[in-house]
Structures are given as structure tokens and as C-alpha cells.
N, CA, C and O atoms as CSV, one atom per row, in Angstrom:
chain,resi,resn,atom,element,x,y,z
A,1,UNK,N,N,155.561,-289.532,233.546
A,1,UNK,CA,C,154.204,-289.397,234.046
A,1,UNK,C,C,153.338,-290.413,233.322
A,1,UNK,O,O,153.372,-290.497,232.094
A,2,UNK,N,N,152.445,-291.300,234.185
A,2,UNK,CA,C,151.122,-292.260,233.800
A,2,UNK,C,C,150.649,-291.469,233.586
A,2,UNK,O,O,150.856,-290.282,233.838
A,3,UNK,N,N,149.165,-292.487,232.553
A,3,UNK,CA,C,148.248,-292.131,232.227
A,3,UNK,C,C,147.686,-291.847,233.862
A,3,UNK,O,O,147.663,-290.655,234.169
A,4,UNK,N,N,147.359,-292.560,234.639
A,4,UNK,CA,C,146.403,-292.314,235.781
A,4,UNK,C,C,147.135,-290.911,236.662
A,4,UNK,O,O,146.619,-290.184,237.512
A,5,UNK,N,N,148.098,-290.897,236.252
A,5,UNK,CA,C,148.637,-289.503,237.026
A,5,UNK,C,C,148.399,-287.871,236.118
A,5,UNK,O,O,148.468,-286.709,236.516
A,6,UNK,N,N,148.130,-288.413,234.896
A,6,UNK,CA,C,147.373,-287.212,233.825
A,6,UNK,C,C,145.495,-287.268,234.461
A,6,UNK,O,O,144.812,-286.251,234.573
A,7,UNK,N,N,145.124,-288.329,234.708
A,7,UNK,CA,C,143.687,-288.049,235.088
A,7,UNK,C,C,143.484,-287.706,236.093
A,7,UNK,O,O,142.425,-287.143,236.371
A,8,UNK,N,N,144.614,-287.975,237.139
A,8,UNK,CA,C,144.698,-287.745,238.596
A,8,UNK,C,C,144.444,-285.744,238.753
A,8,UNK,O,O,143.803,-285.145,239.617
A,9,UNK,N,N,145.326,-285.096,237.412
A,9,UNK,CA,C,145.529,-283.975,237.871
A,9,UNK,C,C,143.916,-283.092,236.776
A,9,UNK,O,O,143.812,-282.967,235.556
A,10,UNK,N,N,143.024,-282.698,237.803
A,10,UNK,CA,C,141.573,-282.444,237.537
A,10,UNK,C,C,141.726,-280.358,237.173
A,10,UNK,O,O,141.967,-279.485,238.007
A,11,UNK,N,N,141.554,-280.247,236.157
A,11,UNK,CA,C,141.492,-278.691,236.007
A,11,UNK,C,C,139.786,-278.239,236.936
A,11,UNK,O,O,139.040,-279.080,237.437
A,12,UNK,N,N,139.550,-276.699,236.931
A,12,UNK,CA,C,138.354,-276.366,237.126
A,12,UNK,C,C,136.783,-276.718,236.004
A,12,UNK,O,O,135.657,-276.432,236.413
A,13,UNK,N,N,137.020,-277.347,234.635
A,13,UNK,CA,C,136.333,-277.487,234.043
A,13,UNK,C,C,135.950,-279.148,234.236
A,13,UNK,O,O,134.930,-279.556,233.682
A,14,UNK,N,N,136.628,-279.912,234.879
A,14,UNK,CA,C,135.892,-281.337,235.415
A,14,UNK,C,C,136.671,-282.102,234.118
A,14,UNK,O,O,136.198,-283.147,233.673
A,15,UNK,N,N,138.028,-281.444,233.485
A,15,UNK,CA,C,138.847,-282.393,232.649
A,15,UNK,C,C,139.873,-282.165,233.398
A,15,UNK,O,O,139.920,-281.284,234.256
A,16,UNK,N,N,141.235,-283.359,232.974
A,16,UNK,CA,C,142.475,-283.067,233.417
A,16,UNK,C,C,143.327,-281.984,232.445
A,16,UNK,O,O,143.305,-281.842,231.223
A,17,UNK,N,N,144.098,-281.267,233.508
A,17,UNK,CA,C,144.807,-280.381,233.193
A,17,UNK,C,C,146.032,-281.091,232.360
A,17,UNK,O,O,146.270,-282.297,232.421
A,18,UNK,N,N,146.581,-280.385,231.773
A,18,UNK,CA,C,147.759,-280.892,230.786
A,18,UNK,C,C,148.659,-279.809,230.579
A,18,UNK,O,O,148.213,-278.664,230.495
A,19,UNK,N,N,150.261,-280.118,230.459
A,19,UNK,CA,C,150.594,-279.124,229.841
A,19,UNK,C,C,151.261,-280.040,228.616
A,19,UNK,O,O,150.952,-281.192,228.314
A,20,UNK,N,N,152.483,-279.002,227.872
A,20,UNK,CA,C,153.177,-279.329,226.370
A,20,UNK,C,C,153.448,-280.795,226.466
A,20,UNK,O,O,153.207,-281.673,225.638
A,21,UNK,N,N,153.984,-280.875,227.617
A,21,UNK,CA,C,154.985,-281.986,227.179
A,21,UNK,C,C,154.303,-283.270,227.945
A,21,UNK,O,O,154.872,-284.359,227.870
A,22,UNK,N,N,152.943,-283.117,228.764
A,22,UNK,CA,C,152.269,-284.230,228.733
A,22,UNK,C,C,151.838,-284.995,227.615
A,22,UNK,O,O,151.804,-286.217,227.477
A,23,UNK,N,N,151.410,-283.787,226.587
A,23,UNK,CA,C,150.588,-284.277,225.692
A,23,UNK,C,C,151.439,-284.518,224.596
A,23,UNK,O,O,150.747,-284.845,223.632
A,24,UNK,N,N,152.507,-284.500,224.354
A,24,UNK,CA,C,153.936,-285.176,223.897
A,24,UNK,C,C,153.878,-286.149,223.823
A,24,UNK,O,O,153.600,-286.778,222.802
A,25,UNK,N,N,154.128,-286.587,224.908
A,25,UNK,CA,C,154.230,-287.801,225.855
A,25,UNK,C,C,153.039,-289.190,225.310
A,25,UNK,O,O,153.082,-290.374,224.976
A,26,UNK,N,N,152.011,-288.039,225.510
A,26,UNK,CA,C,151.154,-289.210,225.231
A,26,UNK,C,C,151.152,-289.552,223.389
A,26,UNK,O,O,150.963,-290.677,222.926
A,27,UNK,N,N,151.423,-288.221,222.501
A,27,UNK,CA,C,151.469,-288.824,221.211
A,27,UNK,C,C,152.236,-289.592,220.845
A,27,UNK,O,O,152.045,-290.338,219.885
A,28,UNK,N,N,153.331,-289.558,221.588
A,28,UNK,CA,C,154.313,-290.387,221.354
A,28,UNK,C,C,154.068,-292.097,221.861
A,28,UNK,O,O,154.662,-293.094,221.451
A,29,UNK,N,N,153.215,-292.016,222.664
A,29,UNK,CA,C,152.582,-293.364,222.878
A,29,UNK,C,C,151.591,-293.679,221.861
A,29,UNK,O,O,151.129,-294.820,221.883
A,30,UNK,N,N,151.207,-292.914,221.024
A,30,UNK,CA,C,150.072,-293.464,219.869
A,30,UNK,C,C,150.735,-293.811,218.587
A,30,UNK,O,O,150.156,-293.754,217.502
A,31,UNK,N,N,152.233,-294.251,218.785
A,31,UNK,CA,C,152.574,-294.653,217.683
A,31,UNK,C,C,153.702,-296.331,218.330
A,31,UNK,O,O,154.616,-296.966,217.801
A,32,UNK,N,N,153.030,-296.440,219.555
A,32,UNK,CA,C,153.368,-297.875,220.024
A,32,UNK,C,C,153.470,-298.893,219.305
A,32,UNK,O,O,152.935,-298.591,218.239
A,33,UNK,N,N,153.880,-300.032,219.250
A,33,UNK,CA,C,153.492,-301.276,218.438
A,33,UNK,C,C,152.274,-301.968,219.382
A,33,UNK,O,O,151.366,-302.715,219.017
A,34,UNK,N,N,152.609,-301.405,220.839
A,34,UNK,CA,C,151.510,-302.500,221.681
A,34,UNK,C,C,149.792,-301.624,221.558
A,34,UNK,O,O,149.478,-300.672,222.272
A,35,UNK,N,N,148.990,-302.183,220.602
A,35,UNK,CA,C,147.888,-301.848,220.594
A,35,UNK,C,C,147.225,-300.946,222.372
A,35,UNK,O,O,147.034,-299.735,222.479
A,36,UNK,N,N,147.075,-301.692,223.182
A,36,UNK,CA,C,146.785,-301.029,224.481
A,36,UNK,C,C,147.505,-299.452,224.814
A,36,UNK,O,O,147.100,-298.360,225.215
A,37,UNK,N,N,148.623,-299.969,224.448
A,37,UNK,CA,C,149.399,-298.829,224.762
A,37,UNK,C,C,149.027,-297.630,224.119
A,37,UNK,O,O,149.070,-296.555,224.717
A,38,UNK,N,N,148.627,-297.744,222.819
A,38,UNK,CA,C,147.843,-296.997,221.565
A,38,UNK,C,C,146.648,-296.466,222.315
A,38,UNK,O,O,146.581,-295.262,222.563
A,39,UNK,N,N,145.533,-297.452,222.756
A,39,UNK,CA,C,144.490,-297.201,223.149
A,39,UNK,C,C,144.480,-296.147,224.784
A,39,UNK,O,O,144.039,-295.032,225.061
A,40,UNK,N,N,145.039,-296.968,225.376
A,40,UNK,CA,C,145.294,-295.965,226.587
A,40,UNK,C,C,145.932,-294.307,226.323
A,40,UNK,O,O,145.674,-293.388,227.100
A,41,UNK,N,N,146.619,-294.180,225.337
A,41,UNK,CA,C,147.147,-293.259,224.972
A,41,UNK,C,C,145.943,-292.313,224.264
A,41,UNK,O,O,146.133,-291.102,224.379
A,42,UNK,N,N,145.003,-292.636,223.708
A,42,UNK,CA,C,143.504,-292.125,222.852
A,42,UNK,C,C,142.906,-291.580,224.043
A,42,UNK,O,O,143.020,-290.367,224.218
A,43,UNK,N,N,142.267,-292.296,224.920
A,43,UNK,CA,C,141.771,-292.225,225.904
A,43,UNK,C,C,141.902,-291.279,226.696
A,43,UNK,O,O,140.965,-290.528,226.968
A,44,UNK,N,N,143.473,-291.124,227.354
A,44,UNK,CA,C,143.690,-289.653,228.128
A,44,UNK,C,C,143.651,-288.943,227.308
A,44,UNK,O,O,143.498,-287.804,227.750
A,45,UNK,N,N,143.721,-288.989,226.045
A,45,UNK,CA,C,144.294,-287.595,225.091
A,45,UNK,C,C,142.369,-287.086,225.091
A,45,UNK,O,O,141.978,-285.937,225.290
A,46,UNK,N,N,141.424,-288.349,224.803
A,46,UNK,CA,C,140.305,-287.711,225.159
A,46,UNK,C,C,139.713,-287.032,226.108
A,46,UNK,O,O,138.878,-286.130,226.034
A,47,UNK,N,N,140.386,-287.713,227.321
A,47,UNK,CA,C,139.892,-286.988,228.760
A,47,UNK,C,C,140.656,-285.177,228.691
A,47,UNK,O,O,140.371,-284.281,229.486
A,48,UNK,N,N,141.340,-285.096,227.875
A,48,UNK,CA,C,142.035,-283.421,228.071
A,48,UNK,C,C,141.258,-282.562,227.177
A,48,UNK,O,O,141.166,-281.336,227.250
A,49,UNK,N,N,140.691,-283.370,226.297
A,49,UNK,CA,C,139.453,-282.638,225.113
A,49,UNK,C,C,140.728,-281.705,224.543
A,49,UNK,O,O,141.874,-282.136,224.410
A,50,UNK,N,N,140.301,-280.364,224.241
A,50,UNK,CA,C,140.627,-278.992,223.152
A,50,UNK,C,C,142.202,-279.412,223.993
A,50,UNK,O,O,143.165,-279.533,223.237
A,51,UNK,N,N,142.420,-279.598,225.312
A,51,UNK,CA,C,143.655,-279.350,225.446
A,51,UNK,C,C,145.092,-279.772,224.584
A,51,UNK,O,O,146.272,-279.438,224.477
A,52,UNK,N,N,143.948,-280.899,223.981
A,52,UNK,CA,C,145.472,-282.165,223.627
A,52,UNK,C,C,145.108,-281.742,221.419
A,52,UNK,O,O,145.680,-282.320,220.494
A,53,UNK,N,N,144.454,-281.060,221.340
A,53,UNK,CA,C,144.543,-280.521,220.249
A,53,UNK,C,C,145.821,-280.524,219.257
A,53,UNK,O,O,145.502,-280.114,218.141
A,54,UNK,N,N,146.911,-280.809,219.347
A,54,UNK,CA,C,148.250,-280.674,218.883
A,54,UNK,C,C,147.868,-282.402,218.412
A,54,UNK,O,O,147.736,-282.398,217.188
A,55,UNK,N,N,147.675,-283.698,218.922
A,55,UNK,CA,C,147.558,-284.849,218.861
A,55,UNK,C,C,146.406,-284.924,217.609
A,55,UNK,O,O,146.425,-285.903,216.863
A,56,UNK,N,N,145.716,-284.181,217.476
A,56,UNK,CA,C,144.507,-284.598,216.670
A,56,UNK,C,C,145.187,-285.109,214.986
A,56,UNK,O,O,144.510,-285.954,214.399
A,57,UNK,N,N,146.244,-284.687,214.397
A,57,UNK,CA,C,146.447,-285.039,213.203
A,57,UNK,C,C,146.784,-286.683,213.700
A,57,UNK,O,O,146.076,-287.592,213.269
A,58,UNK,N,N,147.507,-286.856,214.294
A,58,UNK,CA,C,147.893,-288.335,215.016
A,58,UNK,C,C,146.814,-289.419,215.222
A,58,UNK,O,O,146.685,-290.643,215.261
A,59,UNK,N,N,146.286,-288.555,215.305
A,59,UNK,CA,C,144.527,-289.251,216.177
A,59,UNK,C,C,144.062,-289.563,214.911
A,59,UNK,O,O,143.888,-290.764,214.705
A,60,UNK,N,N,143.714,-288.470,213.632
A,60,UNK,CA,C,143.587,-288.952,212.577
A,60,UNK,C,C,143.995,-290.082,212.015
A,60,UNK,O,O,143.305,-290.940,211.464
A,61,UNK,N,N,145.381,-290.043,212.207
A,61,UNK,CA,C,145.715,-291.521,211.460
A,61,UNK,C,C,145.198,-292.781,211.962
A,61,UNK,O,O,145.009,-293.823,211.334
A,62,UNK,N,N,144.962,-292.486,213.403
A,62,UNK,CA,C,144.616,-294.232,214.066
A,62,UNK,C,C,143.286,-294.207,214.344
A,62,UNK,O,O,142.888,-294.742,215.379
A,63,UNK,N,N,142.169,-293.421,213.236
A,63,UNK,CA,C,141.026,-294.393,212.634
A,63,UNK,C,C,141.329,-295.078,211.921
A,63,UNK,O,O,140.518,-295.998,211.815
A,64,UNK,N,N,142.351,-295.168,211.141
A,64,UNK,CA,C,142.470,-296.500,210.416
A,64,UNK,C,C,143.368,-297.851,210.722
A,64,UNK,O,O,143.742,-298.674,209.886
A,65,UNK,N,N,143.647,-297.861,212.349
A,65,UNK,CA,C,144.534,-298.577,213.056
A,65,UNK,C,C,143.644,-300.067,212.639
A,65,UNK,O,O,142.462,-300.121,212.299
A,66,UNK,N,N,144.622,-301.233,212.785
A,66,UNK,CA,C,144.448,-302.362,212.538
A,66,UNK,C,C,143.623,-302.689,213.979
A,66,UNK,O,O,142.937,-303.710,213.955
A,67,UNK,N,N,143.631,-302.169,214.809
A,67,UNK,CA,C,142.590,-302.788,216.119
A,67,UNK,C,C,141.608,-301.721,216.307
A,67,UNK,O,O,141.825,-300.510,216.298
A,68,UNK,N,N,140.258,-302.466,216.518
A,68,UNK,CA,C,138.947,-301.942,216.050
A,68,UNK,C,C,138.748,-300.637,217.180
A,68,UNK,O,O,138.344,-299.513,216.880
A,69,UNK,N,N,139.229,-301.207,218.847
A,69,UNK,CA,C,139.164,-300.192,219.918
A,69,UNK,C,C,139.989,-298.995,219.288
A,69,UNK,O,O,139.539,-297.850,219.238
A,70,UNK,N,N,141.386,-299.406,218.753
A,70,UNK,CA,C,141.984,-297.833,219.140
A,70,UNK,C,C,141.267,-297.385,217.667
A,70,UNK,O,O,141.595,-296.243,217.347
A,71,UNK,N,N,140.653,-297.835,217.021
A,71,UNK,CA,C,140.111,-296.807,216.158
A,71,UNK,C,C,139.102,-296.090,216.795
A,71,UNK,O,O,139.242,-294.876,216.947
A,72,UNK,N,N,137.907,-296.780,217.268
A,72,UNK,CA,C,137.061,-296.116,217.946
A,72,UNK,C,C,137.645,-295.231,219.302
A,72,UNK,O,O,136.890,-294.302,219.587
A,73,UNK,N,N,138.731,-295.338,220.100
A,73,UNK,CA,C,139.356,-294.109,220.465
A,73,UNK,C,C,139.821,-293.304,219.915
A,73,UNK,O,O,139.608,-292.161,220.319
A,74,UNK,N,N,140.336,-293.425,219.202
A,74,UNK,CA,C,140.842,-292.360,218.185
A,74,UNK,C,C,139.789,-291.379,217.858
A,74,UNK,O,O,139.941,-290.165,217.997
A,75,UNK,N,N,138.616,-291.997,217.375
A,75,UNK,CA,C,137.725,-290.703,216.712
A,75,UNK,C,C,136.921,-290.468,218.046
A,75,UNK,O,O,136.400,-289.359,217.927
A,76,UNK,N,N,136.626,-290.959,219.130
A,76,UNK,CA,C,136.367,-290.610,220.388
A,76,UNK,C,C,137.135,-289.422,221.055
A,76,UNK,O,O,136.598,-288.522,221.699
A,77,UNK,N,N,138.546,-289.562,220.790
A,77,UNK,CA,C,139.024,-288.331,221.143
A,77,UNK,C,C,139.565,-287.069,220.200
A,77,UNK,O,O,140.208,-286.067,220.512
A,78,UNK,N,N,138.971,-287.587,218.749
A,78,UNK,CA,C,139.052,-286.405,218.180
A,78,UNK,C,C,137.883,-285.481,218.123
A,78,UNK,O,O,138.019,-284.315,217.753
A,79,UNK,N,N,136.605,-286.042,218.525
A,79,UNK,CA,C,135.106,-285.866,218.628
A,79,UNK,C,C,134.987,-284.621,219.985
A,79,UNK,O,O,134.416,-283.533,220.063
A,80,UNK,N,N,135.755,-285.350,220.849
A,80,UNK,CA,C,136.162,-284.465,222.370
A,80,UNK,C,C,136.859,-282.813,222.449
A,80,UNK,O,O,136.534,-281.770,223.016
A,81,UNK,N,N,137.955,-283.229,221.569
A,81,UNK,CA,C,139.314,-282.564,220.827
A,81,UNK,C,C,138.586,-281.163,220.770
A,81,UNK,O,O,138.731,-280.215,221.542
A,82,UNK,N,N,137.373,-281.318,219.132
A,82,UNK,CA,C,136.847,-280.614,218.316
A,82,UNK,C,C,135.643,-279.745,219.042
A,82,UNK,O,O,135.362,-278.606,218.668
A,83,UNK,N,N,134.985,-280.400,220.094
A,83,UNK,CA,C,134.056,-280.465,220.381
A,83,UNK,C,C,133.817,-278.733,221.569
A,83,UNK,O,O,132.786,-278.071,221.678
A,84,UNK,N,N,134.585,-278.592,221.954
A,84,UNK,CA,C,134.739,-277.345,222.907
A,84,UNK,C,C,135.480,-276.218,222.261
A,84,UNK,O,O,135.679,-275.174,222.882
């Protein structure tokens, strides 16, 4: 499963729905070598907010990523994460 097929699927609260092993999926993309891949991976994990909660220690680490975006995703979607 894409990222655009995780945003594709819309819960009743106006985020995408997720289950376990989406959000697997995507942590396992936040430890890419390809920066984008990192970043795109922040990004949906933000669009799922509280859902993707399991990712947040992960997310932690890549504020201190060597590329300036996936840091600022990173705490973008831990901000989301925390936030509900």
C-alpha cells in the first residue's frame, strides 16, 4: 500500500483511517536512506494524527535527521500525533 492509497482511505473524523500494519509500513519507511522517502513517510504518519501513535518514538528521532524538511515533518507529525 502507497502513501496516496493511505490518504485515499478517509475515516469519519476528516483523517485517514489506518490500521497495524499500515502504520508499520510506514515506520519502516522512516528509516530509508532516501530522504523523500523519510519525508513522505512523516507526512502520512501526520495525516493519521493519534492513529499512528506507535511511530512517535521514531518520529522522535528524525528531528534530528540530516535534512531540514524531514525534521520539520517529523515534529509536524508528532505535534498531530499528541495533539487529539
Amino acid at each position: 500500500m502507497g502513501f496516496k492509497d493511505i490518504f485515499k482511505k478517509m475515516g469519519g473524523s476528516g483523517r485517514p483511517s489506518a490500521d497495524s500494519a499500515q502504520v508499520d509500513a510506514l515506520i519502516e519507511k522512516l528509516s530509508s536512506a532516501d530522504w523523500k522517502t523519510r519525508y513522505d513517510a512523516c507526512k502520512a504518519l501526520s495525516a493519521l494524527g493519534p492513529a499512528a501513535e506507535k511511530a512517535s518514538a521514531r518520529l522522535q528521532d528524525l528531528i534530528d535527521d540530516d535534512n531540514g524538511d524531514v525534521c520539520n515533518a517529523a515534529a509536524d507529525a508528532l505535534s498531530k500525533i499528541e495533539r487529539a
